[in-house]
SERO-4910 file (N, C-alpha, C, O; in steps of 0.05 Angstrom, whole numbers):
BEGIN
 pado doro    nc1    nc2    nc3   cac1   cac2   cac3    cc1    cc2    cc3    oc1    oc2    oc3
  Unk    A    -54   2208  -2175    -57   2207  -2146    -59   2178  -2137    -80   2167  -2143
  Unk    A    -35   2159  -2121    -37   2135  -2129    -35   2132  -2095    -45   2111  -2089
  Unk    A    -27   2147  -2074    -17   2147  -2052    -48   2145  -2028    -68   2160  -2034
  Unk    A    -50   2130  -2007    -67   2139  -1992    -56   2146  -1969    -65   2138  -1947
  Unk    A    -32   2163  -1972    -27   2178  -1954    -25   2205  -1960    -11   2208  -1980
  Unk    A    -34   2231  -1948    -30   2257  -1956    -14   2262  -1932    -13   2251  -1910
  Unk    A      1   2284  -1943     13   2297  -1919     13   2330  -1918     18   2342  -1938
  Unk    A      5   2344  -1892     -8   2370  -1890     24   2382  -1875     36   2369  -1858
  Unk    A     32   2406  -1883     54   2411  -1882     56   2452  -1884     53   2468  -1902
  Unk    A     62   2451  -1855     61   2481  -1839     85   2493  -1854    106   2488  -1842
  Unk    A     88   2511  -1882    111   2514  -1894    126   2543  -1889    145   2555  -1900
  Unk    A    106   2549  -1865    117   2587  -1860    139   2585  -1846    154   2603  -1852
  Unk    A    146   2571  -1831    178   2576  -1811    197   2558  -1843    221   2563  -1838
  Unk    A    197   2541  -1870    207   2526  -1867    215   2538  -1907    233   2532  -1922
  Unk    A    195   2553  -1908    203   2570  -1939    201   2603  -1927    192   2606  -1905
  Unk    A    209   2623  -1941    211   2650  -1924    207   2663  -1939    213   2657  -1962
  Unk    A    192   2688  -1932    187   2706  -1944    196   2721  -1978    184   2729  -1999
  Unk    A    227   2716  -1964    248   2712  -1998    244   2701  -2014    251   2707  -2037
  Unk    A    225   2672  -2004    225   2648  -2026    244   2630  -2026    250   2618  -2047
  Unk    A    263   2626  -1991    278   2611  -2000    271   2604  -1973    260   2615  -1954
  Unk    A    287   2566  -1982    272   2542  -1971    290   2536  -1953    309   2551  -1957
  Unk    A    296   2516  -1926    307   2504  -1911    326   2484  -1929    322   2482  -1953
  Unk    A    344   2472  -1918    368   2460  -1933    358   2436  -1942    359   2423  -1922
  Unk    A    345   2417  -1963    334   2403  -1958    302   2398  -1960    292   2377  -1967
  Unk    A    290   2419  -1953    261   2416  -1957    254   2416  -1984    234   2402  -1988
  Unk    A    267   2432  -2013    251   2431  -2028    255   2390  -2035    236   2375  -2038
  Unk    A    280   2384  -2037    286   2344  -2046    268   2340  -2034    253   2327  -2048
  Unk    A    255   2345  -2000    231   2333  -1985    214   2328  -1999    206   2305  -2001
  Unk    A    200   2358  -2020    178   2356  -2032    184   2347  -2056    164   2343  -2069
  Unk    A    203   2341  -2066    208   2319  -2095    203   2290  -2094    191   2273  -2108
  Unk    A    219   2292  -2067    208   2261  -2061    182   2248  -2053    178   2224  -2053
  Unk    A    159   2274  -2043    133   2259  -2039    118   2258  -2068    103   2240  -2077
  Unk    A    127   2283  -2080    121   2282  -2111    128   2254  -2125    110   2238  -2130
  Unk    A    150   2249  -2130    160   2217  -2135    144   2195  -2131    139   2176  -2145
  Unk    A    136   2203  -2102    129   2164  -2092     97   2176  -2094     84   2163  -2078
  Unk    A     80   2193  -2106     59   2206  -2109     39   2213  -2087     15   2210  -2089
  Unk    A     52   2224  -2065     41   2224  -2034     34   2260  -2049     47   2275  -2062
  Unk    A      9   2259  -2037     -2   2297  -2037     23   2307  -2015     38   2295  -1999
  Unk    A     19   2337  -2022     36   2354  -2005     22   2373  -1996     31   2394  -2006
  Unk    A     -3   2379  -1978    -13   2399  -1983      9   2418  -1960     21   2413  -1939
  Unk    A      7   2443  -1977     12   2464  -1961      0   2479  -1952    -12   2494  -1967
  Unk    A     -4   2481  -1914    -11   2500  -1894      5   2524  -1885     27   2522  -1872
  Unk    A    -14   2558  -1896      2   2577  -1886    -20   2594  -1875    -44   2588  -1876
  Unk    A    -10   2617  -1864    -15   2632  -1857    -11   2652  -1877     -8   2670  -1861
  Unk    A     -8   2662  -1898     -4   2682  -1920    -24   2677  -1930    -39   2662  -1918
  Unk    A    -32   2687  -1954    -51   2691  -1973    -50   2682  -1996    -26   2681  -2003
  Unk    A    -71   2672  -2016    -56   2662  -2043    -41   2678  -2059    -26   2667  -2075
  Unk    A    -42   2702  -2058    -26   2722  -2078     -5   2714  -2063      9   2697  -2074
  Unk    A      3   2720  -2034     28   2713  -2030     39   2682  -2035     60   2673  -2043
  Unk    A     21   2673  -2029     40   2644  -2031     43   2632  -2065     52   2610  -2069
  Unk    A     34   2652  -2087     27   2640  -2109     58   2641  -2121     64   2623  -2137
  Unk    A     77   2661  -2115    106   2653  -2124    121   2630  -2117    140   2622  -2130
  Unk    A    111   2613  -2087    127   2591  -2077    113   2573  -2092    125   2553  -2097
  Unk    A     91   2573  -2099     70   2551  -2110     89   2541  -2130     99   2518  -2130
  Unk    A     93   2565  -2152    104   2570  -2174    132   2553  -2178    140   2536  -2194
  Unk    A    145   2569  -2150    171   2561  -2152    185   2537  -2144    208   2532  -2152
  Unk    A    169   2516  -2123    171   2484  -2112    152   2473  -2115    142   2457  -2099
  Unk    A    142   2480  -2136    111   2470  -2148    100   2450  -2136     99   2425  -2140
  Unk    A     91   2463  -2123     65   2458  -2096     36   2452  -2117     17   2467  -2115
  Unk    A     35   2431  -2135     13   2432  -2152    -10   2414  -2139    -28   2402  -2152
  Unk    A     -5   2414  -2105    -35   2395  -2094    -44   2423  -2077    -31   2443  -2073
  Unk    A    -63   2420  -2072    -79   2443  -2058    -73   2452  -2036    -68   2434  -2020
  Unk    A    -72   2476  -2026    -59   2483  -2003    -83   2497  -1987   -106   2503  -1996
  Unk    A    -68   2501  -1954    -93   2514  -1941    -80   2542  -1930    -59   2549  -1919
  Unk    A   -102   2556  -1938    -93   2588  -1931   -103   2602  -1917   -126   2600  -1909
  Unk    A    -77   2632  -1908    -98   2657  -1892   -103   2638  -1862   -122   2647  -1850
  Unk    A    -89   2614  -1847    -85   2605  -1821   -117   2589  -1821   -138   2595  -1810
  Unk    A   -111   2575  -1833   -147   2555  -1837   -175   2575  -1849   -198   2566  -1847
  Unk    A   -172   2592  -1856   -200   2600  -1866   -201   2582  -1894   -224   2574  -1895
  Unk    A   -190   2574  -1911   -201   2560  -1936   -179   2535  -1943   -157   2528  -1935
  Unk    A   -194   2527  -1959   -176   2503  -1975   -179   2502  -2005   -199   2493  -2017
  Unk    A   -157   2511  -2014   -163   2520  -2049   -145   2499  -2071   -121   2492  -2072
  Unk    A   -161   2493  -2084   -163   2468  -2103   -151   2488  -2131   -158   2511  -2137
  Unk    A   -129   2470  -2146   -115   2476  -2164   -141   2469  -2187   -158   2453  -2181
  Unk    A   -140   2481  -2214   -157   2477  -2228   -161   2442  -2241   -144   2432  -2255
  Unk    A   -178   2434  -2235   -186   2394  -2246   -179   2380  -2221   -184   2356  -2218
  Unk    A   -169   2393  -2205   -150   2373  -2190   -168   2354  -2183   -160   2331  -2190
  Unk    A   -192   2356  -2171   -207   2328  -2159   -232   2331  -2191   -238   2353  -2200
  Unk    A   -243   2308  -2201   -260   2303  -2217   -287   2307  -2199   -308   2299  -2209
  Unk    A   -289   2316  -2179   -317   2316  -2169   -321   2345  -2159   -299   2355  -2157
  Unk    A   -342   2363  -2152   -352   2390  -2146   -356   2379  -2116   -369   2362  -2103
  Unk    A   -335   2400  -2112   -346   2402  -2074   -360   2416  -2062   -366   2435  -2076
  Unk    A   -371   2415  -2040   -398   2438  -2034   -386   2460  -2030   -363   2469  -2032
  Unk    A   -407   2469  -2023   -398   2502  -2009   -374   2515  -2018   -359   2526  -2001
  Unk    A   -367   2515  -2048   -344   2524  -2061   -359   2552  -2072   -382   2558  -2079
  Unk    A   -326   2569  -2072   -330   2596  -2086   -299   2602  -2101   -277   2593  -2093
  Unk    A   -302   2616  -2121   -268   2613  -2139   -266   2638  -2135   -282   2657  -2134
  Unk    A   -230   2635  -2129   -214   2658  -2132   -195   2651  -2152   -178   2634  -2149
  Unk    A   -199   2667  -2175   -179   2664  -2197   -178   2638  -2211   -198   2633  -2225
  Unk    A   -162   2623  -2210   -158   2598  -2217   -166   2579  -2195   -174   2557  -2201
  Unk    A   -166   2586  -2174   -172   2567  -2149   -197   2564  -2141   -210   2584  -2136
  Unk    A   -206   2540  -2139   -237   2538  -2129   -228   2532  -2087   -208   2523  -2075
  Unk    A   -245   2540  -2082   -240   2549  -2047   -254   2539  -2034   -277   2547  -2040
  Unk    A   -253   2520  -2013   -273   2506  -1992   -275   2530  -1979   -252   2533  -1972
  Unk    A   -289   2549  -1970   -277   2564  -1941   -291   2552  -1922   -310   2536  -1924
  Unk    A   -276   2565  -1890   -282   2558  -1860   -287   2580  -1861   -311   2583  -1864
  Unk    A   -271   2605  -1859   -281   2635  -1849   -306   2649  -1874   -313   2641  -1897
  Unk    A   -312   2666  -1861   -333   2685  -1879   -311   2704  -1895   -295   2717  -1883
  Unk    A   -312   2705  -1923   -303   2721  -1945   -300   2749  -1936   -317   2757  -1920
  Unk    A   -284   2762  -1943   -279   2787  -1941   -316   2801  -1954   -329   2788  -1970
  Unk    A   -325   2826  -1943   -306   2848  -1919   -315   2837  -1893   -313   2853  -1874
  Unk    A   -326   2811  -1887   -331   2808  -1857   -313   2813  -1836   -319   2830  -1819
  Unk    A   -290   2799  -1835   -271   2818  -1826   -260   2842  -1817   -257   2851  -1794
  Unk    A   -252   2854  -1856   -249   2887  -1843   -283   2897  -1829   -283   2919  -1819
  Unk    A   -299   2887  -1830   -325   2901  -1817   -326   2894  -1791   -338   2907  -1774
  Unk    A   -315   2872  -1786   -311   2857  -1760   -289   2882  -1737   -296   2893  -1717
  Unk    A   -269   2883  -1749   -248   2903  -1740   -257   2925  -1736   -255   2934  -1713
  Unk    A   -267   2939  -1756   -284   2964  -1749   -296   2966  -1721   -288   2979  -1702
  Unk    A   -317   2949  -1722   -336   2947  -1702   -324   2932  -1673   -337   2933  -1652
  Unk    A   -301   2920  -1674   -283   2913  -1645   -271   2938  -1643   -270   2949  -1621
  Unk    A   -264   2946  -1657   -240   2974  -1658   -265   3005  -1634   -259   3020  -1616
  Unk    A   -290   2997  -1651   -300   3022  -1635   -318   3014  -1609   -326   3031  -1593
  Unk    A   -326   2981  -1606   -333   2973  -1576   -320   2980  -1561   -326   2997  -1545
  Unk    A   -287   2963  -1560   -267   2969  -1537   -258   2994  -1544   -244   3004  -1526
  Unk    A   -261   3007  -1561   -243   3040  -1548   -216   3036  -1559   -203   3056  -1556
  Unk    A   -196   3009  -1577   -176   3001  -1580   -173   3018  -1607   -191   3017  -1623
  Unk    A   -156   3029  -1611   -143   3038  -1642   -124   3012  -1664   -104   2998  -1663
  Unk    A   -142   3017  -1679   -128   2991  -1695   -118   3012  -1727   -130   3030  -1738
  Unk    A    -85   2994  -1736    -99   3007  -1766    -93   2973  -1786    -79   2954  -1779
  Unk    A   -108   2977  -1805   -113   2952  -1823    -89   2959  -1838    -78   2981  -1840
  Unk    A    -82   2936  -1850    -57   2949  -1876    -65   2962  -1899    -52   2977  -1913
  Unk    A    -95   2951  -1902   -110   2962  -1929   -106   2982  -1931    -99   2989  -1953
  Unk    A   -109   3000  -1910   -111   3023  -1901    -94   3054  -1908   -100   3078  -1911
  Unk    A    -69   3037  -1909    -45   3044  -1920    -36   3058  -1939    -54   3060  -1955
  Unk    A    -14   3072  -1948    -14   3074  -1973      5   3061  -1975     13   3050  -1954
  Unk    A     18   3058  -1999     41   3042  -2016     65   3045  -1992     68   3027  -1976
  Unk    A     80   3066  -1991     97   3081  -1988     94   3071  -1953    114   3060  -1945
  Unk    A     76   3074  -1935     74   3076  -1910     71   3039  -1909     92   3028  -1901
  Unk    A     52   3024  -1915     56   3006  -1916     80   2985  -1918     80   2964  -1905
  Unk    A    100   2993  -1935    125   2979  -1938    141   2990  -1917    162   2977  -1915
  Unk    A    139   3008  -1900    154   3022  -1888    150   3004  -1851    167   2999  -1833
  Unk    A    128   3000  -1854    111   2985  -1830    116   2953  -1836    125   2942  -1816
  Unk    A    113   2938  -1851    125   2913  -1857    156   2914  -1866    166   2892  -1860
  Unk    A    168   2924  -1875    205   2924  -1883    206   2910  -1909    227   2900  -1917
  Unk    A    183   2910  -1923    177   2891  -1948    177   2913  -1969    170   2935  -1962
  Unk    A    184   2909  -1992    186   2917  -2020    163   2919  -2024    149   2902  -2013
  Unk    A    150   2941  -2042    118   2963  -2036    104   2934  -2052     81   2927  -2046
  Unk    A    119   2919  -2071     99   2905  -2086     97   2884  -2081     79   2871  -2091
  Unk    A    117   2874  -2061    106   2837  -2031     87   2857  -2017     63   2854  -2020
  Unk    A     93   2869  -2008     77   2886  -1988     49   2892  -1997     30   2892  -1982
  Unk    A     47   2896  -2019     21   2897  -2028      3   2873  -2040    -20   2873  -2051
  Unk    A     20   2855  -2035      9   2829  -2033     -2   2820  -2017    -25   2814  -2017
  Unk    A     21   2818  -1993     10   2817  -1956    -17   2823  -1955    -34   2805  -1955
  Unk    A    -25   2854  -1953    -53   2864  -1951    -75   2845  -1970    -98   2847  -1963
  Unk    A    -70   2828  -1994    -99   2824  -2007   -105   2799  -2005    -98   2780  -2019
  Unk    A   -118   2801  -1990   -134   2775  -1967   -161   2765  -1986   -176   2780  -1997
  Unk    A   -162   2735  -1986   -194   2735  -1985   -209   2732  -1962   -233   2727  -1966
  Unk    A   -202   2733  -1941   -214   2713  -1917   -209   2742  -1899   -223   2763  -1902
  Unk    A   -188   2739  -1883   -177   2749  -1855   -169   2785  -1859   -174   2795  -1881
  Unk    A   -163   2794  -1848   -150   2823  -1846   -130   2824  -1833   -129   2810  -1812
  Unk    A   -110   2838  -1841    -91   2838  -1824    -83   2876  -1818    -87   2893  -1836
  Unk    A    -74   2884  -1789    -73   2900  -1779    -53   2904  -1764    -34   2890  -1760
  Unk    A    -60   2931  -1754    -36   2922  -1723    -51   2940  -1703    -71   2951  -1713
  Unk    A    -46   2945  -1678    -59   2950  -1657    -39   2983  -1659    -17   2985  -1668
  Unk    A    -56   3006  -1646    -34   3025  -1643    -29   3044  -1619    -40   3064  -1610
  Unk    A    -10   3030  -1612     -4   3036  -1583    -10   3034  -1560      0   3045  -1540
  Unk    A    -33   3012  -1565    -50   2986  -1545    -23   2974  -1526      1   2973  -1533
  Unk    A    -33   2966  -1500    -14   2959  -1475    -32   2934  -1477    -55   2930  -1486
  Unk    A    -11   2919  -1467    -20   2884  -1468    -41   2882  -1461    -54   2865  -1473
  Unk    A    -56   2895  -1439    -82   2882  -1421   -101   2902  -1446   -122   2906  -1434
  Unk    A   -102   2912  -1465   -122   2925  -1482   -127   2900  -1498   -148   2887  -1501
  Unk    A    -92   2896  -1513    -96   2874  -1538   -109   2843  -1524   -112   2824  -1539
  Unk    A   -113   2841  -1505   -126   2815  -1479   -154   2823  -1491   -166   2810  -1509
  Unk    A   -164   2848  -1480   -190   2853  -1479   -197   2853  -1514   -221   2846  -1517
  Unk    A   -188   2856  -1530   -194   2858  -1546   -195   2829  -1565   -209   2823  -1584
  Unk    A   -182   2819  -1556   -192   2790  -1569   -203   2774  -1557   -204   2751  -1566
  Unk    A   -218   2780  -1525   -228   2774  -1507   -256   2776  -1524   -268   2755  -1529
  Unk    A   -265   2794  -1532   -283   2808  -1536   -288   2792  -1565   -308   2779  -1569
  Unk    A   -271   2795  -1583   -266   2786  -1604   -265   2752  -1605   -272   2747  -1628
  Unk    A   -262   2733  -1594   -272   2709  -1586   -309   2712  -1580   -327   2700  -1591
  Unk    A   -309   2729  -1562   -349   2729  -1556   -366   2735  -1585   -390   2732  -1585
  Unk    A   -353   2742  -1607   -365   2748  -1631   -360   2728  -1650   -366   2731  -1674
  Unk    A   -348   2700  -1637   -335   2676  -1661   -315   2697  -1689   -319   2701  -1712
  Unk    A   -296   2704  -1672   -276   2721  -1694   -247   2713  -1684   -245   2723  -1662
  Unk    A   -227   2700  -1689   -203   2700  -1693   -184   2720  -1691   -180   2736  -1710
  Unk    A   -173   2721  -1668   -152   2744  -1673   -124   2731  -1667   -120   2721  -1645
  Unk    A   -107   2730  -1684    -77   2719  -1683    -53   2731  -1688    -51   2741  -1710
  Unk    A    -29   2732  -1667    -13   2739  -1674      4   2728  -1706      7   2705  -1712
  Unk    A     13   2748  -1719     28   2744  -1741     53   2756  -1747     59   2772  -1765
  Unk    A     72   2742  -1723     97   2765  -1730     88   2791  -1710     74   2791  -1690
  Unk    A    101   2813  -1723    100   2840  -1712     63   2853  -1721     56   2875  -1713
  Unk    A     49   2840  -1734     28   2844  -1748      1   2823  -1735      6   2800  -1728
  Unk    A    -20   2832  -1733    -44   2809  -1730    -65   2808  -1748    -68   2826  -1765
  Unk    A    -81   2789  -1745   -100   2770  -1761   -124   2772  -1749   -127   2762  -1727
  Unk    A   -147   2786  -1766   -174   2783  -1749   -181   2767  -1775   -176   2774  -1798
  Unk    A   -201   2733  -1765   -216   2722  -1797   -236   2719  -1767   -234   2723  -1742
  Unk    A   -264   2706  -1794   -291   2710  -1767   -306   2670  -1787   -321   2659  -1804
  Unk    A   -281   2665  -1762   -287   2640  -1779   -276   2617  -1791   -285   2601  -1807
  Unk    A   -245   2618  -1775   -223   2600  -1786   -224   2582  -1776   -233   2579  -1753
  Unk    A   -211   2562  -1793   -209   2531  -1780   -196   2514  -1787   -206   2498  -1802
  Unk    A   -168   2511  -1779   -148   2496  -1796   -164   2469  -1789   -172   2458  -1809
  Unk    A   -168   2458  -1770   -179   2431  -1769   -207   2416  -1782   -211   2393  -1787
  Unk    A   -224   2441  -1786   -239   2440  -1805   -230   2443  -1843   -245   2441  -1862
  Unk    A   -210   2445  -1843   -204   2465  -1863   -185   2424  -1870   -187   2413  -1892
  Unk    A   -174   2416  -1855   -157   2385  -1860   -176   2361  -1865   -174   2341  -1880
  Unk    A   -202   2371  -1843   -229   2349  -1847   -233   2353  -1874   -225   2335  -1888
  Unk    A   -248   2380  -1888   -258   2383  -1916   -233   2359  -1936   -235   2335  -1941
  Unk    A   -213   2378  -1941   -198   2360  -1957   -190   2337  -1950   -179   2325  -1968
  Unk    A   -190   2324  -1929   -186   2295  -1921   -212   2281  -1946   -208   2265  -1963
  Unk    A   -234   2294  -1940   -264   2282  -1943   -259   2283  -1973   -270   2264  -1985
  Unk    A   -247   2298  -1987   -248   2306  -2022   -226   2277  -2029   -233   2261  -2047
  Unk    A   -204   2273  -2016   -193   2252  -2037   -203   2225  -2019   -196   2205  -2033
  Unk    A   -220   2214  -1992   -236   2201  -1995   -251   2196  -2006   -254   2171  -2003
  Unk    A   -273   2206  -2026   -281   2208  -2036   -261   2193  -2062   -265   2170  -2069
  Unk    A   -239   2210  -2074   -234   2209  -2094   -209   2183  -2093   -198   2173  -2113
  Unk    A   -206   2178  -2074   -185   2150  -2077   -206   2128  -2068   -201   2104  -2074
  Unk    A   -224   2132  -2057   -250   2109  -2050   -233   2095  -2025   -233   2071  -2025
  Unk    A   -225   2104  -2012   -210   2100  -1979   -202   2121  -1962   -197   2143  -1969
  Unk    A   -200   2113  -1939   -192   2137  -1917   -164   2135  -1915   -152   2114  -1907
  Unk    A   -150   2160  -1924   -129   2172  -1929   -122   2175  -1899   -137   2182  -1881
  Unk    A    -98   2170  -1899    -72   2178  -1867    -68   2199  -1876    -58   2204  -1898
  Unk    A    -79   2221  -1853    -65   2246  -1854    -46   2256  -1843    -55   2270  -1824
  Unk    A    -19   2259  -1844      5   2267  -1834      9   2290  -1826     11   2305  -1846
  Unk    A     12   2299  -1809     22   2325  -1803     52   2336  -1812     67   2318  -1818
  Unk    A     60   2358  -1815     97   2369  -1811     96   2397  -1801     87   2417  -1813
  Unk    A    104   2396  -1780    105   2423  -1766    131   2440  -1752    142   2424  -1737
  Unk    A    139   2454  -1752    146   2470  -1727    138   2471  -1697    115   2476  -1691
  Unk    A    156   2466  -1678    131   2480  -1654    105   2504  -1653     82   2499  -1646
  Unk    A    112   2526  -1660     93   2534  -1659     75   2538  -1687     64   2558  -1696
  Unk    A     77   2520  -1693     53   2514  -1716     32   2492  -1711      8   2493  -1714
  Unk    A     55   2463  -1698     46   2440  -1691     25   2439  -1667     18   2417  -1658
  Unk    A     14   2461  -1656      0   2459  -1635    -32   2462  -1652    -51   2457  -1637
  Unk    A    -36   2467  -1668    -57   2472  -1684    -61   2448  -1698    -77   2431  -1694
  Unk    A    -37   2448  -1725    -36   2424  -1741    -37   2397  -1729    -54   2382  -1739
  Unk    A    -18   2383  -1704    -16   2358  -1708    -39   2341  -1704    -44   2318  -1711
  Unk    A    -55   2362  -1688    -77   2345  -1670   -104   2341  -1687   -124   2328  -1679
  Unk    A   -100   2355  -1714   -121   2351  -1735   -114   2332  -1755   -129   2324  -1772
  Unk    A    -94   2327  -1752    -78   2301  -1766    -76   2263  -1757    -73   2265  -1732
  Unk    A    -77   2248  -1759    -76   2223  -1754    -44   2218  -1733    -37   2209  -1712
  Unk    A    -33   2233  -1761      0   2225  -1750     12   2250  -1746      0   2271  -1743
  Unk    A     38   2248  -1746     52   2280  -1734     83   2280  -1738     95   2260  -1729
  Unk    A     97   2299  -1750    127   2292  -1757    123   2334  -1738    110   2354  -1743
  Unk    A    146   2323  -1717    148   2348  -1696    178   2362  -1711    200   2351  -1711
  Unk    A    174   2382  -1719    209   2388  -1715    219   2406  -1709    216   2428  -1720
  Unk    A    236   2399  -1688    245   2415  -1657    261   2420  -1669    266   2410  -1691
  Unk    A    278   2443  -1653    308   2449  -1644    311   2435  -1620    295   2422  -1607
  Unk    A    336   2439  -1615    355   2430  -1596    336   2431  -1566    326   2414  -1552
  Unk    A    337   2454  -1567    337   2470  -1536    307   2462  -1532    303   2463  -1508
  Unk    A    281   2454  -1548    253   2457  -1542    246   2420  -1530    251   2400  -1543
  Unk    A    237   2420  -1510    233   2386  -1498    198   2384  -1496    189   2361  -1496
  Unk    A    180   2409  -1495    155   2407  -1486    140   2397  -1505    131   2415  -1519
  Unk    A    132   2375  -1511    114   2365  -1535     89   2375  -1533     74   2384  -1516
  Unk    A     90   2372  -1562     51   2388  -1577     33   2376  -1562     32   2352  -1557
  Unk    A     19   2395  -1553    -11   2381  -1546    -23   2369  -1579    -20   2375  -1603
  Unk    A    -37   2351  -1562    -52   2345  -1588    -57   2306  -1580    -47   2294  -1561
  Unk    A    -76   2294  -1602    -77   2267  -1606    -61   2251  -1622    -44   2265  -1631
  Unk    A    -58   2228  -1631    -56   2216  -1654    -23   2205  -1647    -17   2207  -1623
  Unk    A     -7   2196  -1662     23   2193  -1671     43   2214  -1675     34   2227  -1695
  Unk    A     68   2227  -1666     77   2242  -1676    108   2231  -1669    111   2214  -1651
  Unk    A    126   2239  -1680    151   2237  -1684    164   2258  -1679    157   2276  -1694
  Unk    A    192   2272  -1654    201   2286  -1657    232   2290  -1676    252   2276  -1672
  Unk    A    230   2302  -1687    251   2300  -1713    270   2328  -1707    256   2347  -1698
  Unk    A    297   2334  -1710    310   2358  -1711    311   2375  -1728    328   2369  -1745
  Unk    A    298   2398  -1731    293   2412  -1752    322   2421  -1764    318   2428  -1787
  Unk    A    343   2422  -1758    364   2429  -1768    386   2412  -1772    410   2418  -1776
  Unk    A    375   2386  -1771    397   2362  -1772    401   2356  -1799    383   2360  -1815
  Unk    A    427   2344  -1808    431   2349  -1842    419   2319  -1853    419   2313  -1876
  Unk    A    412   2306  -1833    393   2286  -1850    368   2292  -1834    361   2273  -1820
  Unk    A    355   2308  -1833    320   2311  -1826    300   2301  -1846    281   2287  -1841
  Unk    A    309   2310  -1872    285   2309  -1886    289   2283  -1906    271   2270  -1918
  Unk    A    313   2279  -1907    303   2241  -1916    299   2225  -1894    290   2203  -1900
  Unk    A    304   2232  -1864    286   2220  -1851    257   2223  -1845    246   2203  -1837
  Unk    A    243   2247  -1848    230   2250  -1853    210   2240  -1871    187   2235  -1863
  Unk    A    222   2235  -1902    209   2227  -1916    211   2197  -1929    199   2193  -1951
  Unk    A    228   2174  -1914    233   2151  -1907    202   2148  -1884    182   2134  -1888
  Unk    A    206   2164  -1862    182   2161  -1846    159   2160  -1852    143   2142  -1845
  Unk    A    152   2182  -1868    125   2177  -1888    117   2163  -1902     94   2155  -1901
  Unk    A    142   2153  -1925    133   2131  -1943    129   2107  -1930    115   2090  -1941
  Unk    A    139   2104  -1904    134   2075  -1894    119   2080  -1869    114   2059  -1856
  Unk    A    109   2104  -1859     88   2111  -1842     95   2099  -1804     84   2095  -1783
  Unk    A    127   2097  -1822    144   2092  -1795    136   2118  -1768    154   2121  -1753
  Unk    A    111   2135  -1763    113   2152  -1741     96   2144  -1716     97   2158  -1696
***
């Protein structure tokens, strides 16, 4: 780890479900590997799900999961014990949110205040489950196994219910997020908390304050950039409305055939 720059990087619009990557992004991540810049990866999936991309663009710096509830450390990675850690599997876990079942207990108990019908995926069986996501029974049964958040769907709720219901669900410090055709109850997420923790671990461990970079999507970048120092935006064509947020950011074209060595020319020289 020779770099004091990390870069935090929103990889759900930019690797897919399939496991396949944008034209270009995986050389992105070779090249921060090379010049020894961290890559952490920010998703919204879970570690079972994300543990085949880990695998497969070997993502071997710590990533943050489940939409900011934790930050999970590959085994040795930092020589020092961080606080408030708990292991899942191989991964030792900063969390922001409260561990499962707070959640599904959380849902329960919103589900029978407002009067709203929810069903969880857990809930499921094999067969109905895959049928409700369009996923193969055994991604699909990945999807559902959360450490942090729950995921659900509302059933047959009219917009001004699903309002009230995360209306309600905000007054209890609980997270409710759209995910696709599917949502997210965690009681406790914090991607910006979740960038502070590991900012603070390789300060610590490089003995300097690390530049934290952002890489986003639009709708990812409204969360990420503004917990970041700096900011690499990347638009399409048609989008002009810049991220809220603080700090440096760069708008870059997510589909231009040189994006990501500009991109990663930008970083190494912190040109943003």
């Amino acid at each position: 780890m020779r770099s004091t720059t990390v870069v935090f990087c929103a990889i759900d619009n930019l690797i897919g479900t399939t496991h396949k990557a944008l034209t270009g992004f995986p050389e992105f991540l070779e090249g921060l590997e090379e010049a020894g810049i961290p890559a952490v990866a920010v998703s919204a999936r879970g570690r079972l799900e994300l543990d085949a991309d880990i695998r497969k663009f070997g993502l071997g710096d710590p990533f943050i999961g489940e939409g900011g509830c934790g930050v999970y450390l590959p085994e040795d990675y930092f020589h020092l014990k961080p606080p408030r850690s708990m292991r899942f599997a191989r991964f030792t876990c900063i969390p922001q949110a409260a561990p499962q079942p707070a959640a599904r207990e959380m849902l329960a108990e919103l589900a029978e205040e407002t009067g709203i019908a929810t069903v969880a995926l857990r809930d499921l069986s094999p067969r109905e489950l895959s049928q409700n996501t369009g996923m193969p029974q055994r991604e699909a049964d990945l999807l559902r196994q959360r450490d942090f958040d729950e995921l659900f769907f509302f059933a047959g709720a009219a917009e001004g219910d699903v309002r009230r219901f995360r209306e309600t669900a905000a007054q209890k410090k609980a997270q409710v997020r759209a995910r696709g055709a599917l949502w997210s109850l965690a009681v406790g997420a914090n991607l910006g908390g979740c960038v502070r923790d590991l900012a603070g671990l390789y300060q610590r461990s490089l003995r300097t304050t690390p530049v934290k970079i952002g890489v986003a999507t639009s709708d990812e970048a409204a969360e990420l950039l503004p917990a970041c120092d700096r900011g690499l935006w990347l638009a399409t064509k048609d989008e002009r409305e810049t991220p809220p947020g603080s700090g440096k950011w760069k708008r870059l074209p997510l589909f231009a055939a040189d994006t990501w060595e500009v991109a990663l020319e930008a970083i190494r020289t912190r040109q943003i």
